[in-house]
C-alpha positions as a LaTeX table, in Angstrom:
\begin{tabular}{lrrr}
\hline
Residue & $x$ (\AA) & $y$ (\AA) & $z$ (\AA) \\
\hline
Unk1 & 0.00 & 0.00 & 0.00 \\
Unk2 & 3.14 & 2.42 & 0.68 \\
Unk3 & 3.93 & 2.63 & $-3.39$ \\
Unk4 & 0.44 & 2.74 & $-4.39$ \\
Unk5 & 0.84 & 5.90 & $-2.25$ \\
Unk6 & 3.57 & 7.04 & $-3.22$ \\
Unk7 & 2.41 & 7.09 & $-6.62$ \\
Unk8 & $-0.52$ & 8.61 & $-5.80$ \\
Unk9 & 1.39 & 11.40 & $-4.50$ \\
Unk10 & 3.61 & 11.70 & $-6.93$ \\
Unk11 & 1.21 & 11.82 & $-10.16$ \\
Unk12 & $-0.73$ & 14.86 & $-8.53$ \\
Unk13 & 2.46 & 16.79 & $-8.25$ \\
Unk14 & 3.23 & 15.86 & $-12.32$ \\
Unk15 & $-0.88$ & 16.01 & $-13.26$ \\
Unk16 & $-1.84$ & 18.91 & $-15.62$ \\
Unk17 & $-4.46$ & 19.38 & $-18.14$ \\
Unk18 & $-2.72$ & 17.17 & $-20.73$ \\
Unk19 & $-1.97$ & 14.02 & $-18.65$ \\
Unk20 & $-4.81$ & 12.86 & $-17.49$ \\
Unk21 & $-5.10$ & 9.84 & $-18.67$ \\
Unk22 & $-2.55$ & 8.62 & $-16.39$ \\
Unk23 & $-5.03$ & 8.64 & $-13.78$ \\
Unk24 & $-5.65$ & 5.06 & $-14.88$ \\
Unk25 & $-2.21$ & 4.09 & $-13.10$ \\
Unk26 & $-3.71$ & 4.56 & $-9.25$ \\
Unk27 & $-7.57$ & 4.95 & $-9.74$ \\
Unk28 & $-9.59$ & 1.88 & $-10.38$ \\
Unk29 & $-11.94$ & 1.90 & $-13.22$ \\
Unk30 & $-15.07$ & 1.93 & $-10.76$ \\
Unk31 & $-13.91$ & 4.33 & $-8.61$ \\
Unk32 & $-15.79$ & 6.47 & $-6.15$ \\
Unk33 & $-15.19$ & 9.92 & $-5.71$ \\
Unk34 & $-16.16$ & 12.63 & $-3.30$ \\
Unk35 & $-15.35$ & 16.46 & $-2.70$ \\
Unk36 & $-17.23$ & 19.44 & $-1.12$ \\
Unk37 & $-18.27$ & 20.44 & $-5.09$ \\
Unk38 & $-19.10$ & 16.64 & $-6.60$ \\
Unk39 & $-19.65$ & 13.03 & $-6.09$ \\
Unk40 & $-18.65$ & 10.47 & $-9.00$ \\
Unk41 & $-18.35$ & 7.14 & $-9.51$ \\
Unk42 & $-16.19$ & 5.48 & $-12.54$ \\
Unk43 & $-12.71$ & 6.63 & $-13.59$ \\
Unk44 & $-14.27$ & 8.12 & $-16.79$ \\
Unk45 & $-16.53$ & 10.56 & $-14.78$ \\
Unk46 & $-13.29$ & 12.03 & $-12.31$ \\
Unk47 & $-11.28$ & 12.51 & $-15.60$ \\
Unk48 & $-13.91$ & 14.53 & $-17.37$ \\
Unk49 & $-14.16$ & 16.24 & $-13.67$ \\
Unk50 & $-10.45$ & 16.69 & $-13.45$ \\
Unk51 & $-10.55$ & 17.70 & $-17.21$ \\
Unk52 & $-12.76$ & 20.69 & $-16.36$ \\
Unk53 & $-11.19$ & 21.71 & $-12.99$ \\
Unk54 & $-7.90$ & 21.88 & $-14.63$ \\
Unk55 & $-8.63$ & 24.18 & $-17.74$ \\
Unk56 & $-6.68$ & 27.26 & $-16.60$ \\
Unk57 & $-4.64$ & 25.92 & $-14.32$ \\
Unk58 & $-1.37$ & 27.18 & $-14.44$ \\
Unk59 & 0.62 & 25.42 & $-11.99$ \\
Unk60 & $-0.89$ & 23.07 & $-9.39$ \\
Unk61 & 1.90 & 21.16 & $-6.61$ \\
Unk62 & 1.07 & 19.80 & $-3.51$ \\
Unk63 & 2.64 & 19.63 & $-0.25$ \\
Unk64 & 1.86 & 16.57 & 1.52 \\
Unk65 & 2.17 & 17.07 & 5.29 \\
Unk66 & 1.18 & 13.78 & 6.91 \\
Unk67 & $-0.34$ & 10.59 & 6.50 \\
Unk68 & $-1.55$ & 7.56 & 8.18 \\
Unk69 & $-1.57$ & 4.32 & 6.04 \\
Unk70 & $-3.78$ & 1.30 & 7.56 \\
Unk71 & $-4.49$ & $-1.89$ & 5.66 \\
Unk72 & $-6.06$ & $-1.45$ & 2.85 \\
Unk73 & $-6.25$ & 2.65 & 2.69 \\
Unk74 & $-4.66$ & 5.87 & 4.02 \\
Unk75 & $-5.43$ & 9.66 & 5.11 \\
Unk76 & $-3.16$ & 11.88 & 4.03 \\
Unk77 & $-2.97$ & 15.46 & 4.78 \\
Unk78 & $-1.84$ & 18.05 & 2.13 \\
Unk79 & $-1.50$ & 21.94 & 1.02 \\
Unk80 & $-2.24$ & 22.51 & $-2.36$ \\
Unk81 & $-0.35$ & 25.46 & $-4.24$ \\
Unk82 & $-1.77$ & 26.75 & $-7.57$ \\
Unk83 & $-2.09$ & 29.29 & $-9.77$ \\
Unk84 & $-5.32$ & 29.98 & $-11.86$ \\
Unk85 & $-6.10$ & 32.38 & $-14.38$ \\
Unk86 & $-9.76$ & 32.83 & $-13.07$ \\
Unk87 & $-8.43$ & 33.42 & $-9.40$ \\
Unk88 & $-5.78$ & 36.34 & $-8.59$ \\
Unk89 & $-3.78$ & 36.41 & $-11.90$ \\
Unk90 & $-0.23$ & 35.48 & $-10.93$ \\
Unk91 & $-1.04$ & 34.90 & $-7.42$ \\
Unk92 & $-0.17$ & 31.83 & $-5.69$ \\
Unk93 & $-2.99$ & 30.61 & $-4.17$ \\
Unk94 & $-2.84$ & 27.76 & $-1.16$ \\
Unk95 & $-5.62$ & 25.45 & 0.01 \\
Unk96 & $-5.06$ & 23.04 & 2.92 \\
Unk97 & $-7.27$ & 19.37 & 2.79 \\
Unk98 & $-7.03$ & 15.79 & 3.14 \\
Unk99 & $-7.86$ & 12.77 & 1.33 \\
Unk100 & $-9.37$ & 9.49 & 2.46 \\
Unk101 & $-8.47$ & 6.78 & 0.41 \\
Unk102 & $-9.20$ & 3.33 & 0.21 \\
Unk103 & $-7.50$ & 0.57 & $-2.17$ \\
Unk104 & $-8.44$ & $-2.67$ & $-3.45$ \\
Unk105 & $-6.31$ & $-5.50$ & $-2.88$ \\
Unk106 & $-4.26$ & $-7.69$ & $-4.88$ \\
Unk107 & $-4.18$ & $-7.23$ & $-8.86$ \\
Unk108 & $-6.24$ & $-4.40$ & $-8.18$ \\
Unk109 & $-3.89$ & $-2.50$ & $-5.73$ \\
Unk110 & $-5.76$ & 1.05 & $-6.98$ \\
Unk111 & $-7.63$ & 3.21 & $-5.37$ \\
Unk112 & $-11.23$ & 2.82 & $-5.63$ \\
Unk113 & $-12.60$ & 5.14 & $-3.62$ \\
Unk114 & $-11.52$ & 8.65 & $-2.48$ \\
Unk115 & $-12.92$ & 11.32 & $-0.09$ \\
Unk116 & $-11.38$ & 15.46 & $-0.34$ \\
Unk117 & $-12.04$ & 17.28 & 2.30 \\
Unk118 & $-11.34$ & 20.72 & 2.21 \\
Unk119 & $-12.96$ & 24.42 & 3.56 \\
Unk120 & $-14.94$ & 25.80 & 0.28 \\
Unk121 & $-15.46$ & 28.92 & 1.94 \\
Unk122 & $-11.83$ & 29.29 & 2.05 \\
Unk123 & $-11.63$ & 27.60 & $-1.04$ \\
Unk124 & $-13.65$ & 29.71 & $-3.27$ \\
Unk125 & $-16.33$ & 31.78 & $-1.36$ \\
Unk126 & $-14.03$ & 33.99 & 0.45 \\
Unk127 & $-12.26$ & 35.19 & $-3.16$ \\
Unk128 & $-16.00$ & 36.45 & $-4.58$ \\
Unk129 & $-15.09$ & 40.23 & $-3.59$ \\
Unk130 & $-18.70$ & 40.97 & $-1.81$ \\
Unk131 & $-19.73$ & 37.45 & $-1.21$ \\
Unk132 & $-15.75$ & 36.82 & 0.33 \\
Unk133 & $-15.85$ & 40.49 & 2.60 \\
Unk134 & $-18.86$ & 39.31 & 4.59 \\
Unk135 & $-17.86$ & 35.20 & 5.20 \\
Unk136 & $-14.30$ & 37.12 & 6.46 \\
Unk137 & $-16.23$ & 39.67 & 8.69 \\
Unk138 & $-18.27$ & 36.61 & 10.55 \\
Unk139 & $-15.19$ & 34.72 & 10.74 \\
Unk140 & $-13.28$ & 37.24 & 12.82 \\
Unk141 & $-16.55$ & 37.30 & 15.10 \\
Unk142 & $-16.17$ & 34.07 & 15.80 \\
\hline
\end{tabular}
């Protein structure tokens, strides 16, 4: 379970836009999938989902900060780093999350399913300029 990890890790710091097929070398082909935005199930569905959440990415590397890795699947804790034209031109923006995964066994030693968890307020609510000032002002009341 350790290299299907480490390979997991290591595609989403090479994965861009025009690689995505190599998702087929750690997802299973009836994988289940699950953020704050979407849930999916089959490996065609998260690469058409990847597909459109990478279209204007212009860099994308993660920072993974911790993991635990249990028989048969793994947490691991991460900061993501990317630039997007849509978001902040030029700026670097950073997103902390984690990801639950769980792998099959044996010749089938993918992932089959996988759980983001993330703040979408932080994520995306708190960069809409009206929408972002007010989630901000009841967070520092808080």
């Amino acid at each position: 379970m350790a290299m299907l990890l480490e390979r997991f890790k290591s595609l989403f710091n090479e994965l861009d836009a025009g690689c995505l097929d190599r998702l087929a070398e750690v997802y299973a082909a009836d994988v289940r999938f699950r953020d704050p935005v979407r849930e999916l199930h089959g490996l065609e569905a998260l690469r058409a989902y990847y597909a459109r959440l990478y279209e204007g990415v212009e860099s994308c590397r993660f920072r993974y900060d911790g993991e635990v890795v249990e028989a048969g699947g793994a947490v691991v804790l991460w900061t993501m780093q990317f630039r997007h034209r849509r978001f902040h031109a030029g700026e670097t923006l950073t997103l902390e999350g984690a990801s639950h995964l769980e792998f099959g066994q044996g010749v089938d030693a993918r992932v089959h399913r996988h759980r983001d968890y993330f703040d979408m307020g932080e994520f995306l609510y708190e960069r809409v300029p009206v929408l972002g000032a007010v989630i901000r002002h009841i967070k520092s009341g808080l």
